[in-house]
DRENPA-3360 file (N, C-alpha, C; in nm, 2 decimals, always signed):
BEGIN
1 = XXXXXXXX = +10.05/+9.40/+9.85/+10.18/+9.32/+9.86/+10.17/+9.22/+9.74 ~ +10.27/+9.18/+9.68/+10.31/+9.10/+9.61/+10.26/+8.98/+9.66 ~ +10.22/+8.88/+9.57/+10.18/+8.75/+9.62/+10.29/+8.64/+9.58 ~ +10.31/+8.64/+9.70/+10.47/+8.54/+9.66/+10.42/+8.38/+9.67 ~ +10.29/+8.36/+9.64/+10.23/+8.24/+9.65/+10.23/+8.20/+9.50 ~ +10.23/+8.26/+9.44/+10.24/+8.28/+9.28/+10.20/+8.08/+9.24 ~ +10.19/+8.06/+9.10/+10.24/+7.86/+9.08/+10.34/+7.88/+9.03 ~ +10.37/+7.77/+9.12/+10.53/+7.70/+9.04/+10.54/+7.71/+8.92;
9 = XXXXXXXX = +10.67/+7.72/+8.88/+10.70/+7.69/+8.72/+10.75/+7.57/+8.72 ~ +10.76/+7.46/+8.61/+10.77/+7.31/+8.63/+10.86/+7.32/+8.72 ~ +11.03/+7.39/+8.66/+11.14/+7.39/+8.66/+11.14/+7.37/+8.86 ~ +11.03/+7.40/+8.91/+11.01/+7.42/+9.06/+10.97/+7.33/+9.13 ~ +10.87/+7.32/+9.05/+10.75/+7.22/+9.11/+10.84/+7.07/+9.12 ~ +10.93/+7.04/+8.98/+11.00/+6.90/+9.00/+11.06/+6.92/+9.14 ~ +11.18/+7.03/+9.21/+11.22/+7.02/+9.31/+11.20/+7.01/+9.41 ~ +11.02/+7.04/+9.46/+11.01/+7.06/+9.57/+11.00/+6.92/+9.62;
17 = XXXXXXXX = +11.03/+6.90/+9.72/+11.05/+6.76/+9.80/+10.95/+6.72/+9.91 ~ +10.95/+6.62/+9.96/+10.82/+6.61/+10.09/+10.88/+6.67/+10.17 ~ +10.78/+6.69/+10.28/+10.81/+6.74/+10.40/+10.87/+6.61/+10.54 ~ +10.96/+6.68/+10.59/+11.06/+6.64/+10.66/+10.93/+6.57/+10.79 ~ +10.92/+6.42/+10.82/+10.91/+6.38/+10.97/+10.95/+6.41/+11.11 ~ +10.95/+6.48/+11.17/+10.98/+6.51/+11.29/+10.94/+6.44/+11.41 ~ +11.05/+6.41/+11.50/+10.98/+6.31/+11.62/+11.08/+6.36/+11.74 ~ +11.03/+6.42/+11.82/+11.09/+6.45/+11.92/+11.08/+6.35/+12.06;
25 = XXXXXXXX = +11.16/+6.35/+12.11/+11.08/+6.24/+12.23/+11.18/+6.23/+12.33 ~ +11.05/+6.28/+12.44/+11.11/+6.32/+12.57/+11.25/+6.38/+12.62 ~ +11.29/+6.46/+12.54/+11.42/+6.62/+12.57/+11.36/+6.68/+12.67 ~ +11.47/+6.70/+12.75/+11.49/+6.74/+12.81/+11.65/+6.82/+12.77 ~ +11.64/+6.96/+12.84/+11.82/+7.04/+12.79/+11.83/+7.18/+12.91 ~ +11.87/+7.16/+12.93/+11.99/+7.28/+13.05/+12.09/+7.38/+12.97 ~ +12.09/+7.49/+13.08/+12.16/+7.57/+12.98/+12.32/+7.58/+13.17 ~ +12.43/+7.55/+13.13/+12.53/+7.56/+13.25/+12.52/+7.71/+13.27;
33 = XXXXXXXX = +12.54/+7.71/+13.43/+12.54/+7.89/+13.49/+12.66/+7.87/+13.54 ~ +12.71/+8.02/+13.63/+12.83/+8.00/+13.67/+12.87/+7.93/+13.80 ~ +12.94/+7.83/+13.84/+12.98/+7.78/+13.96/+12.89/+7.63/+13.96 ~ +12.84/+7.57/+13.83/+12.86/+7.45/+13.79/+12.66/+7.41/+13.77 ~ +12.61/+7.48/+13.81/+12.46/+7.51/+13.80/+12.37/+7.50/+13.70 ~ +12.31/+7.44/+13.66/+12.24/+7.44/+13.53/+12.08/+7.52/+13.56 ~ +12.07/+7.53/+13.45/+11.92/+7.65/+13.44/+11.81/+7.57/+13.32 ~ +11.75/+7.43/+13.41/+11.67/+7.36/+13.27/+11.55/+7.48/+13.23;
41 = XXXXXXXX = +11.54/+7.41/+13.10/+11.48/+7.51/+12.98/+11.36/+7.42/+12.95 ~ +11.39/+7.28/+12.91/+11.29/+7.17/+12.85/+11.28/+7.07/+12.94 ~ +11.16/+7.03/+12.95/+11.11/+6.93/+13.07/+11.06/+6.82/+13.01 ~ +11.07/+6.69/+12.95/+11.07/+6.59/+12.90/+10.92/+6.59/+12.77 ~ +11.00/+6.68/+12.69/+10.89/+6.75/+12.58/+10.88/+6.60/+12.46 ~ +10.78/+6.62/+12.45/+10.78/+6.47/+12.33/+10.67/+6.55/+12.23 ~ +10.70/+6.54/+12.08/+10.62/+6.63/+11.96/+10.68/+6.56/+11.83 ~ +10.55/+6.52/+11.79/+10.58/+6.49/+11.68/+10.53/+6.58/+11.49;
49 = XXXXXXXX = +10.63/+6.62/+11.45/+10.59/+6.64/+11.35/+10.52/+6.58/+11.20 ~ +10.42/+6.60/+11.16/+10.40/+6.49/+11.00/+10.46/+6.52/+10.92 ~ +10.47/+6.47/+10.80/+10.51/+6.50/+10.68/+10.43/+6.63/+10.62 ~ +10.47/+6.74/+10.56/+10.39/+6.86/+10.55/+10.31/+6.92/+10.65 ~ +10.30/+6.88/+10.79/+10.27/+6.93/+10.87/+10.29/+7.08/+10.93 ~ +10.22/+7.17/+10.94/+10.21/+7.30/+10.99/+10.20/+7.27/+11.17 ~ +10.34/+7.36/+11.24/+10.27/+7.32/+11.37/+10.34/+7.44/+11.45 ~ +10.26/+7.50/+11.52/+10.32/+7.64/+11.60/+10.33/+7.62/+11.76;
57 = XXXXXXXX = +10.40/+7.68/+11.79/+10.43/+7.67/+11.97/+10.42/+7.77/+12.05 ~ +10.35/+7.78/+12.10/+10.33/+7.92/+12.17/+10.40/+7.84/+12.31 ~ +10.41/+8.02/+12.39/+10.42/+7.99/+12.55/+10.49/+8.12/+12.57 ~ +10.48/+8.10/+12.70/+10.58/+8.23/+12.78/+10.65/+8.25/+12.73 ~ +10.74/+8.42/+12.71/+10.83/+8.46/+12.63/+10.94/+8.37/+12.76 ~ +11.03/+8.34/+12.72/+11.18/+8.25/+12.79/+11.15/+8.10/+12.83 ~ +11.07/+8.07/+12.79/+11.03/+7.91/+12.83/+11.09/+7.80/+12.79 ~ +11.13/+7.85/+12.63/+11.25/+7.73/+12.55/+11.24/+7.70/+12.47;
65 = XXXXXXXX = +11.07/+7.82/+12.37/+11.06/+7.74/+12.23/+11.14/+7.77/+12.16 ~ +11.22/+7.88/+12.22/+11.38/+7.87/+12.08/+11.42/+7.77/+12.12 ~ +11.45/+7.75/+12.19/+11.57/+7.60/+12.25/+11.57/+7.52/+12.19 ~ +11.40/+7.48/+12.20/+11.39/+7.34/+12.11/+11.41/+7.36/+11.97 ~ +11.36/+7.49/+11.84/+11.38/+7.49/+11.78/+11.53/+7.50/+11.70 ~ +11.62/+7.55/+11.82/+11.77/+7.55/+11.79/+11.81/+7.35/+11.82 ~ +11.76/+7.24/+11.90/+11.78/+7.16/+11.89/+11.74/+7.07/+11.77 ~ +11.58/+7.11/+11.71/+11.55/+7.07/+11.59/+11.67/+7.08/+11.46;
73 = XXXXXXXX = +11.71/+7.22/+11.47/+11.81/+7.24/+11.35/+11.91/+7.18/+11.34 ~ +11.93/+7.08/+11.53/+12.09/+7.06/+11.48/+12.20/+7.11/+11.54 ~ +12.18/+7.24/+11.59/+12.23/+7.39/+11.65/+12.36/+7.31/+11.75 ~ +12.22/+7.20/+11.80/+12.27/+7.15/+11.96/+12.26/+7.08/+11.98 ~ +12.28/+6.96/+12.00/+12.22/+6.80/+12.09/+12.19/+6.83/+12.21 ~ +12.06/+6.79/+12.24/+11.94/+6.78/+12.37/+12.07/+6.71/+12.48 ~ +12.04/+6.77/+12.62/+12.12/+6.67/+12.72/+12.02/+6.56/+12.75 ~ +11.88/+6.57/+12.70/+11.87/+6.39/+12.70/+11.76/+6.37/+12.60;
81 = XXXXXXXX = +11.72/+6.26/+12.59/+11.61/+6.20/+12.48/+11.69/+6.23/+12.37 ~ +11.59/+6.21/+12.23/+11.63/+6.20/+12.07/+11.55/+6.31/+12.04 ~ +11.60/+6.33/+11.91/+11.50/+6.43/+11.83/+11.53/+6.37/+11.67 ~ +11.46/+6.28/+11.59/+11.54/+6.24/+11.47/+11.42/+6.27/+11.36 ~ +11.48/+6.28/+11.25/+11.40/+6.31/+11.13/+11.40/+6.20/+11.04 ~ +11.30/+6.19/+10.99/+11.22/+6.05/+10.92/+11.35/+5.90/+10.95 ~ +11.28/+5.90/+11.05/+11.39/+5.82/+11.16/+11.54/+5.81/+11.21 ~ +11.62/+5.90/+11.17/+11.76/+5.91/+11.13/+11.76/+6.04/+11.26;
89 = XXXXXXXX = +11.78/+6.03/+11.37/+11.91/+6.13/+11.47/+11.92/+6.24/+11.37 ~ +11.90/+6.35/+11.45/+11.95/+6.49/+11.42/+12.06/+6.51/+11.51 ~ +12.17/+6.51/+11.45/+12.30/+6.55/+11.53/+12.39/+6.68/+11.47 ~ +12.37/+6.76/+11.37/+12.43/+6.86/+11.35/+12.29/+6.94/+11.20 ~ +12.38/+7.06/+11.21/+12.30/+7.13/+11.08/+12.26/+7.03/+10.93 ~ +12.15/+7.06/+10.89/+12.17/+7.00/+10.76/+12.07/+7.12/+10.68 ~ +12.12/+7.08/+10.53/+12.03/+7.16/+10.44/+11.89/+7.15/+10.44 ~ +11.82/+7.02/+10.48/+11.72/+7.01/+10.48/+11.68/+7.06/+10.57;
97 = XXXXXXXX = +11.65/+7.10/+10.67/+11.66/+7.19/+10.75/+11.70/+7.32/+10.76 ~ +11.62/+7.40/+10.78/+11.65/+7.56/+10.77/+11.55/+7.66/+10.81 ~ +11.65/+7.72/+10.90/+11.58/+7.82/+11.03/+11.55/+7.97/+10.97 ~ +11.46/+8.00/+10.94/+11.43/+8.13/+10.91/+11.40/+8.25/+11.08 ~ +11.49/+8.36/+11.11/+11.46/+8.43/+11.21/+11.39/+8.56/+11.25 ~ +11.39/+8.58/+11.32/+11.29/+8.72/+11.34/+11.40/+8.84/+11.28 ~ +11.49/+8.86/+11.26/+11.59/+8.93/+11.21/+11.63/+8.85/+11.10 ~ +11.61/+8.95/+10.97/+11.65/+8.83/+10.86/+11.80/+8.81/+10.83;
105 = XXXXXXXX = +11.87/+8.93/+10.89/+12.02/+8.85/+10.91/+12.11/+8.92/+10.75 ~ +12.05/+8.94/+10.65/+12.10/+8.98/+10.55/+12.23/+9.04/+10.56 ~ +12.31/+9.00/+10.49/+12.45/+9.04/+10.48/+12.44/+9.20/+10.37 ~ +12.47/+9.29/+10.46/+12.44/+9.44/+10.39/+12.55/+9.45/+10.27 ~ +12.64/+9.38/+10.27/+12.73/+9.45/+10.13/+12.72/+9.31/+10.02 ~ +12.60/+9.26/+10.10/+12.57/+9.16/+9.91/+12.41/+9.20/+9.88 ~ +12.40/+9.19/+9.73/+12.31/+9.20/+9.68/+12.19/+9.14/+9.76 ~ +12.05/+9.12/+9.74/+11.95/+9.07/+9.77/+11.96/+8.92/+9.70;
113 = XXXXXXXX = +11.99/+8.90/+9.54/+12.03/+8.77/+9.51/+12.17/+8.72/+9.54 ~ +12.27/+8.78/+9.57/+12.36/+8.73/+9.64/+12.36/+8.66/+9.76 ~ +12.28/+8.75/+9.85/+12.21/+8.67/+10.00/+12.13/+8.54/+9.99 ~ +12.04/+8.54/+9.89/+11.97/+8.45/+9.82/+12.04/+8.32/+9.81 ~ +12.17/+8.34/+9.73/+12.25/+8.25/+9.70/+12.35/+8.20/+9.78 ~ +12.33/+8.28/+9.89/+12.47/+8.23/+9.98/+12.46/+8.05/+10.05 ~ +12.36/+8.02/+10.08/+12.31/+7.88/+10.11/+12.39/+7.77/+9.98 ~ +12.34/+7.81/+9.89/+12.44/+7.76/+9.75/+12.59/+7.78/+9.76;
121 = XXXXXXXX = +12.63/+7.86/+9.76/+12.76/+7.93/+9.79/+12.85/+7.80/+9.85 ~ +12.80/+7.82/+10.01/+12.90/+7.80/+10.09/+12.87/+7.60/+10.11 ~ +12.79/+7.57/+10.04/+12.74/+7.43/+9.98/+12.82/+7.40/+9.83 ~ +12.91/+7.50/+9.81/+12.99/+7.43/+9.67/+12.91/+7.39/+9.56 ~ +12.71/+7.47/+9.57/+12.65/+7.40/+9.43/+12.72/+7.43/+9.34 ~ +12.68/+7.36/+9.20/+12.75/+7.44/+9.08/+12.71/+7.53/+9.07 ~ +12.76/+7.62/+8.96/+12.68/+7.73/+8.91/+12.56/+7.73/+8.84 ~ +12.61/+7.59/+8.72/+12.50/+7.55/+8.64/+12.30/+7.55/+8.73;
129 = XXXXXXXX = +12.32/+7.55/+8.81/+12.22/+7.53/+8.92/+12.19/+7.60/+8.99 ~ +12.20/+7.73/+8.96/+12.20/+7.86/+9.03/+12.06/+7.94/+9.01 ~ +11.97/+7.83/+8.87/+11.89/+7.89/+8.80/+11.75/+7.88/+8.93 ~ +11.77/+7.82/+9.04/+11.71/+7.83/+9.12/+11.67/+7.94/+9.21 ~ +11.79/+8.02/+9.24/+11.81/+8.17/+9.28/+11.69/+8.25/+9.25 ~ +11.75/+8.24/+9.07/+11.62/+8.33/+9.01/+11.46/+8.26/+9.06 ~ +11.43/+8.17/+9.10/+11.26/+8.09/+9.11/+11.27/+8.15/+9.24 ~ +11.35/+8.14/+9.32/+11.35/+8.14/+9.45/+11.28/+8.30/+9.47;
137 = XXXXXXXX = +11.36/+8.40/+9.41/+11.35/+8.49/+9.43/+11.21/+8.58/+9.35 ~ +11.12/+8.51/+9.23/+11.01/+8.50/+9.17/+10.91/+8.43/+9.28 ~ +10.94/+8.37/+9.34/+10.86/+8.31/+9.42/+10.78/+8.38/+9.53 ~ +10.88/+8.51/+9.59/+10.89/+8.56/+9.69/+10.87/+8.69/+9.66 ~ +10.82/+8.71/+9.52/+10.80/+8.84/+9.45/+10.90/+8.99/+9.45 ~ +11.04/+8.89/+9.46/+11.18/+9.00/+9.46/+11.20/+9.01/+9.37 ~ +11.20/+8.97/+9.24/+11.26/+8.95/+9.13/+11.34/+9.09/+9.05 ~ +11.23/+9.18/+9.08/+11.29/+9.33/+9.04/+11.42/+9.38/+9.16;
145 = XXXXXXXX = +11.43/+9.33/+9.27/+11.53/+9.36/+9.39/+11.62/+9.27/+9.39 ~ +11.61/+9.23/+9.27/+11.77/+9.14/+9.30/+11.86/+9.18/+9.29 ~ +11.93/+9.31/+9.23/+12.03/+9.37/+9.26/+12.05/+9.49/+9.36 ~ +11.95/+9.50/+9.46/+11.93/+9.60/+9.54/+12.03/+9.57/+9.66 ~ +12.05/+9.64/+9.75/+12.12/+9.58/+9.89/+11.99/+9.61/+9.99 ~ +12.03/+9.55/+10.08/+11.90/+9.51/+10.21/+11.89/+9.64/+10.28 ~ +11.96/+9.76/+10.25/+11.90/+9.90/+10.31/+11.81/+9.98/+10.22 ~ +11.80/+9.85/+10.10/+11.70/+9.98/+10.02/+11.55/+9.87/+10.02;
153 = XXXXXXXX = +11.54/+9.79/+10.09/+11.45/+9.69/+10.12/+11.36/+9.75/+10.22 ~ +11.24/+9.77/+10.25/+11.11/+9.76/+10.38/+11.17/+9.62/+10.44 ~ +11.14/+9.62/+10.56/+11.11/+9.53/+10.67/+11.05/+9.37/+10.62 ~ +10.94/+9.44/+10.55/+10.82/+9.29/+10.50/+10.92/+9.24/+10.42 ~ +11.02/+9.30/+10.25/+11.07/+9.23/+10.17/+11.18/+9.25/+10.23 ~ +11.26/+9.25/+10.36/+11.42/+9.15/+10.40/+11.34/+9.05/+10.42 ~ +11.23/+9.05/+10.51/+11.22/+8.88/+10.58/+11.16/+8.79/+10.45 ~ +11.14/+8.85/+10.33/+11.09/+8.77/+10.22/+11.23/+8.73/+10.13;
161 = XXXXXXXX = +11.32/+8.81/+10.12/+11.46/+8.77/+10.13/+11.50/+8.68/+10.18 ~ +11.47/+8.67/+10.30/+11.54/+8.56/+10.41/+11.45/+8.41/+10.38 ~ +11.32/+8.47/+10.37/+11.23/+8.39/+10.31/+11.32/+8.25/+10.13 ~ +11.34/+8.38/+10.06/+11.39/+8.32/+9.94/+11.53/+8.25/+9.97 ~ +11.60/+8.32/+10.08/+11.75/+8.23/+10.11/+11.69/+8.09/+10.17 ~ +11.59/+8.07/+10.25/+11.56/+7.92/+10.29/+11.51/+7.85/+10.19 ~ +11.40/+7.90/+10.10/+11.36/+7.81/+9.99/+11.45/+7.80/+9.88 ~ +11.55/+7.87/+9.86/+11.62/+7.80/+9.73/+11.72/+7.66/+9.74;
169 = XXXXXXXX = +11.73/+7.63/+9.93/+11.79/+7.55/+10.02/+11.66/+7.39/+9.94 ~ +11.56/+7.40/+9.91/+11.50/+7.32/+9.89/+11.44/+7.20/+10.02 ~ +11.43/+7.32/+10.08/+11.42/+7.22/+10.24/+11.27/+7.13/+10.27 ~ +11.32/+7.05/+10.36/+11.20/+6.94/+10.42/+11.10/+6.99/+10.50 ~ +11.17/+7.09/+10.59/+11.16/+7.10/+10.74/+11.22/+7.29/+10.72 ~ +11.08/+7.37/+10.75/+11.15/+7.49/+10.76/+11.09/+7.55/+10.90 ~ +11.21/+7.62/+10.98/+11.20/+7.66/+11.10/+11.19/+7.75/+11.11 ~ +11.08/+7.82/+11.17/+11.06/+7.97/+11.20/+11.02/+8.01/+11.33;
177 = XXXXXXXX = +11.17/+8.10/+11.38/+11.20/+8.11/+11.55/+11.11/+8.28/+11.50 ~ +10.93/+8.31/+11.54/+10.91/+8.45/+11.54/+10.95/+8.53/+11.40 ~ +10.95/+8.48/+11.27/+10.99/+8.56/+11.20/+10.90/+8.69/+11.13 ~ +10.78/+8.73/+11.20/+10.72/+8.80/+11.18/+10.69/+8.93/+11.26 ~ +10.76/+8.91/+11.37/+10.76/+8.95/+11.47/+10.83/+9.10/+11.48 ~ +10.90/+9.13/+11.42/+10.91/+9.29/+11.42/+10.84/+9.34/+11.26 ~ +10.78/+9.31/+11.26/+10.69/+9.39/+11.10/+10.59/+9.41/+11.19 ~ +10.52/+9.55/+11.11/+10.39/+9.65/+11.12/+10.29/+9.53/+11.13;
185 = XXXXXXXX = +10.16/+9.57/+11.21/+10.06/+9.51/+11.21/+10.02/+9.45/+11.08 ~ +9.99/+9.55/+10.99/+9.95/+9.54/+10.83/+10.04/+9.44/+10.77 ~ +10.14/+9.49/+10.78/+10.27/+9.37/+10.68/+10.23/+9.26/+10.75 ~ +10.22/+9.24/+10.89/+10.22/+9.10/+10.95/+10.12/+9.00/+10.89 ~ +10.00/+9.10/+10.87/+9.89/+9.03/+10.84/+9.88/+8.99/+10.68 ~ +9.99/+9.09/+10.61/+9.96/+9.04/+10.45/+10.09/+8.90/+10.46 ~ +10.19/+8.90/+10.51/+10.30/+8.80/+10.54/+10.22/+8.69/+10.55 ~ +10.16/+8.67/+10.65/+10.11/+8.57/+10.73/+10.01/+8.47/+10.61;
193 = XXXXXXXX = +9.91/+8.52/+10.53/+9.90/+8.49/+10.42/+9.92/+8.42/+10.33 ~ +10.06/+8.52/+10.29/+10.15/+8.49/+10.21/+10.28/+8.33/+10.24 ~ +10.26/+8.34/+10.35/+10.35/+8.24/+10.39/+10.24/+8.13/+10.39 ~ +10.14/+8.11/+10.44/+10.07/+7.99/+10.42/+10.04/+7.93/+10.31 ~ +10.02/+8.04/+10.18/+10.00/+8.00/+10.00/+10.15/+7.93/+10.00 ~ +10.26/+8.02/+10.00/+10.38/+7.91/+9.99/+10.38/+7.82/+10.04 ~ +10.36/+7.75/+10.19/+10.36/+7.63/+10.25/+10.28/+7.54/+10.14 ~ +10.12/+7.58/+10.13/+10.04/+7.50/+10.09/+10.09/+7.44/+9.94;
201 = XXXXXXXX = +10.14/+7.51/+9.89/+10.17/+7.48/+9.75/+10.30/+7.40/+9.70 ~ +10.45/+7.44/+9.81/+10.57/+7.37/+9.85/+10.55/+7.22/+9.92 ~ +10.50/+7.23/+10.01/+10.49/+7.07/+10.08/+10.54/+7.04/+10.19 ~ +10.65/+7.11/+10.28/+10.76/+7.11/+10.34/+10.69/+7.11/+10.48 ~ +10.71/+7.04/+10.54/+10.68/+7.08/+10.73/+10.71/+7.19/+10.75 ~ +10.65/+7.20/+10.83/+10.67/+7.38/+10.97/+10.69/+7.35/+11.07 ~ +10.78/+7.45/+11.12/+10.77/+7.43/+11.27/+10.75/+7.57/+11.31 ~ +10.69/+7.62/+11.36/+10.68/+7.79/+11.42/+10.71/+7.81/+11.56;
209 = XXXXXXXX = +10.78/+7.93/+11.59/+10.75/+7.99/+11.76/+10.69/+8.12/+11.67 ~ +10.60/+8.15/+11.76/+10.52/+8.27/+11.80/+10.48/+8.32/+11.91 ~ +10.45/+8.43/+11.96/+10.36/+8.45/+12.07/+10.24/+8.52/+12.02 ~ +10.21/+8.50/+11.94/+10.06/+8.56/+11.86/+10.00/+8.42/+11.83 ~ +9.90/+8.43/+11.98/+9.78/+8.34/+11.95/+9.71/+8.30/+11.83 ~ +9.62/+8.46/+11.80/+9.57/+8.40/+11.64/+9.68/+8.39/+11.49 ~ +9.77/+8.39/+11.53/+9.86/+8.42/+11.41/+9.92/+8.23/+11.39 ~ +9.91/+8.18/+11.55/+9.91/+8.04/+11.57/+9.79/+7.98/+11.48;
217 = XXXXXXXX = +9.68/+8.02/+11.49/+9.54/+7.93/+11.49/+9.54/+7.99/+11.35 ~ +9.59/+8.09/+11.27/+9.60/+8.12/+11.11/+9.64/+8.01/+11.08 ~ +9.74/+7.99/+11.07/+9.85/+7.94/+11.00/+9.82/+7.78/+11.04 ~ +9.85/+7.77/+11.13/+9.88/+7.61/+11.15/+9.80/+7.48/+11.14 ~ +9.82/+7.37/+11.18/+9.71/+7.24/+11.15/+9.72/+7.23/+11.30 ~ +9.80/+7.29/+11.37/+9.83/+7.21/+11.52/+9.89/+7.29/+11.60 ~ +9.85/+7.37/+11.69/+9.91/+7.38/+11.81/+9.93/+7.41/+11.95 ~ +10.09/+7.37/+11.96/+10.11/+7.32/+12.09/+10.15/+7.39/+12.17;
225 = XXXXXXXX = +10.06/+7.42/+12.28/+10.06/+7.54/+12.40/+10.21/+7.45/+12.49 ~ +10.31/+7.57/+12.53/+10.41/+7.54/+12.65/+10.38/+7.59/+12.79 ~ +10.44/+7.52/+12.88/+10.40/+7.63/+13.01/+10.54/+7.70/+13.00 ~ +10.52/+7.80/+13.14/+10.67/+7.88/+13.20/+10.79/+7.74/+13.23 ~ +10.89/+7.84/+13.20/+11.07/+7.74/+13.18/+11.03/+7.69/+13.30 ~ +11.08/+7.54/+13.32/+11.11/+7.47/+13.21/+11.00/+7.41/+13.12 ~ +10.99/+7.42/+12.98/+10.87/+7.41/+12.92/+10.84/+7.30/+12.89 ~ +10.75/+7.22/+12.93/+10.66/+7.14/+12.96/+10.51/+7.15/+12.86;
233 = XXXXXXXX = +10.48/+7.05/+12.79/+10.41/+7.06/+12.67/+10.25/+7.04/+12.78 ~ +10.17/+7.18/+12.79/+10.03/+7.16/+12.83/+9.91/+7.17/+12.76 ~ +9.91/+7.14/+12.63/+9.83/+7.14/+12.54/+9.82/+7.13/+12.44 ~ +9.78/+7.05/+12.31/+9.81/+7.01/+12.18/+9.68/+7.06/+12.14 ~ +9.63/+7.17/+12.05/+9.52/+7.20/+11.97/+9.52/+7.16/+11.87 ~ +9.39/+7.12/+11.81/+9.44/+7.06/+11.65/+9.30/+7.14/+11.55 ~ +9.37/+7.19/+11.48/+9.27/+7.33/+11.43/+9.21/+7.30/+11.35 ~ +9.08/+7.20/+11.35/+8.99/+7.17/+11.24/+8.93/+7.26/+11.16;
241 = XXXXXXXX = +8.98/+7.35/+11.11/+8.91/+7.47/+11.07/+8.98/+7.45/+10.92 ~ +8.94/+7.48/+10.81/+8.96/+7.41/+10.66/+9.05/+7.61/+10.58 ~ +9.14/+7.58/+10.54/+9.14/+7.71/+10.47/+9.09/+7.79/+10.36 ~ +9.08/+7.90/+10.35/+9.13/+8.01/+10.44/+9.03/+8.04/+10.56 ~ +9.12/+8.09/+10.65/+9.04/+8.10/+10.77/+8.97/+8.26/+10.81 ~ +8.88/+8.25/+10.88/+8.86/+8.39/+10.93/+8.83/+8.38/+11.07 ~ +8.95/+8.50/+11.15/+8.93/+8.52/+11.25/+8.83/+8.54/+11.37 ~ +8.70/+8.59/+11.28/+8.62/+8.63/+11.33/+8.51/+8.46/+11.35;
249 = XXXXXXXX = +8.53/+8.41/+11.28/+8.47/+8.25/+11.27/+8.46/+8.18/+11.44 ~ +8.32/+8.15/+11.41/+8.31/+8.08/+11.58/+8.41/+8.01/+11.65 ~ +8.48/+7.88/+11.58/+8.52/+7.78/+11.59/+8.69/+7.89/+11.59 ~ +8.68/+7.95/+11.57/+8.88/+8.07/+11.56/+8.81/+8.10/+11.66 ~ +8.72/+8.16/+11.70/+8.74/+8.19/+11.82/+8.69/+8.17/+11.97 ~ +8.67/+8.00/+11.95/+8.67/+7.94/+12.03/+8.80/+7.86/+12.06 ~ +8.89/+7.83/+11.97/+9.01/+7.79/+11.97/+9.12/+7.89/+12.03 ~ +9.06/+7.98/+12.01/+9.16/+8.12/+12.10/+9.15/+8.14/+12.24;
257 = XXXXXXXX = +9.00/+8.13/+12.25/+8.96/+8.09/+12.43/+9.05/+8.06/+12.46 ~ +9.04/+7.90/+12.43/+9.11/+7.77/+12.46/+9.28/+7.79/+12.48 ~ +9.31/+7.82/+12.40/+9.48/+7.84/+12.35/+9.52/+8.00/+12.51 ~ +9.48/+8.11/+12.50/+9.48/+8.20/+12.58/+9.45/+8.07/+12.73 ~ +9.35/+8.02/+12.77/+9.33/+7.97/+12.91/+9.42/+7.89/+12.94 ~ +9.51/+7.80/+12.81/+9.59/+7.70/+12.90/+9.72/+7.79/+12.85 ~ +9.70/+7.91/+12.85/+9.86/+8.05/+12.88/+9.84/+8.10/+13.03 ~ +9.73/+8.07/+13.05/+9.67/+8.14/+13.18/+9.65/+8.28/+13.18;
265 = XXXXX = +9.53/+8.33/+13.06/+9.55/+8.44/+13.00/+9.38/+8.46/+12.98 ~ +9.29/+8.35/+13.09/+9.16/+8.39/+13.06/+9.08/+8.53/+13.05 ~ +9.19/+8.61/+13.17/+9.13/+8.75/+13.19/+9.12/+8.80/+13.02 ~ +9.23/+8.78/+12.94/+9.20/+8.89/+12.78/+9.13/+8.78/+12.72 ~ +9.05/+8.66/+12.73/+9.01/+8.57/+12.64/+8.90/+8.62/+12.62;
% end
């Protein structure tokens, strides 16, 4: 696979920005059912993000780590507590902010750099400033598939597509609801990688949902186990382990015990 970890060219390296603060505190959010009923999701979750901070969330599949991740972006205002970014309320979408999904979503009748650029687009950049496209898409090792359409793409390069649509956004804070999650074992594991060289080198906070334990304890500096909906934060791991990591490493896989027992998952630990 391409190493989309590649270095910046200046023209890049001047734009990249710090990473977005995140402070969640105490959300709680309900989803309305029919005949006036609510179905809570989040149970008075409190999380705080650092500046460049890597942080993943595991839990039961339906527990609410989308939820919160769709309240991070904006999506939604929480029915209670705050969620604000380097102290400023998150109350609607913003550019700095940007959700990358398990489906990259690609619009089939535009180009691969056209998709690229649609974040610019519908943002009124100029054109003059378009020259980011091209880094974006160098970055991500598409550069020869910029004129391709997304049916002539593999699986690994859409979500590296979708990948280059968030980073040309120049974001603080990038969100990722599972975006690995339907790629082959193999691609997962060369992605996974690849996305941490870009983090490390960009600067930008993370926020991850997964349900891949070690794919949590790869990647991350931090993370935070949920229980079953309504999700309730039952454990904060903090992965002293220095990169690159190996799986096989005592301390990875003591951390997986750990992470699997408060899933209630000791039987496969």
């Amino acid at each position: 696979m391409v190493n989309i970890a590649r270095e910046l060219q200046p023209s890049a390296q001047a734009s990249i920005t710090a990473g977005a603060r995140i402070e969640i505190a105490n959300v709680s959010h309900h989803f309305a059912q029919p005949g006036g009923a609510s179905l809570p999701v989040l149970d008075h979750v409190s999380l705080q993000v650092r500046p460049g901070e890597f942080v993943a969330l595991l839990g039961p599949s339906g527990c609410g780590k989308s939820t919160l991740l769709r309240l991070v972006a904006g999506l939604e205002p929480p029915a209670h507590g705050q969620i604000t970014q380097d102290g400023q309320p998150i109350e609607r979408p913003d550019p700095s902010r940007i959700v990358v999904f398990q489906d990259p979503t690609l619009f089939p009748w535009r180009t691969v750099r056209d998709n690229v650029a649609l974040g610019l687009q519908a943002r009124k950049v100029p054109k003059d400033q378009h020259a980011r496209v091209d880094e974006a898409l160098a970055l991500v090792g598409l550069s020869e598939f910029a004129a391709s359409y997304p049916h002539q793409l593999s699986g690994g390069m859409a979500q590296r597509a979708a990948l280059a649509r968030a980073l040309v956004n120049e974001p603080q804070l990038l969100i990722l609801d599972e975006p690995l999650g339907k790629l082959d074992s193999l691609t997962r594991l060369s992605m996974q990688g690849e996305l941490l060289k870009l983090w490390q080198r960009a600067g930008f906070s993370v926020l991850l949902v997964t349900h891949d334990v070690e794919e949590a304890l790869f990647l991350a500096d931090r993370v935070v186990v949920f229980s079953p909906r309504p999700a309730r934060t039952v454990k904060e791991l903090a992965v002293d382990l220095p990169h690159p990591r190996h799986r096989t490493q005592p301390r990875f896989v003591e951390l997986r015990q750990q992470a699997l027992h408060h899933l209630g998952l000791d039987e496969v630990a």
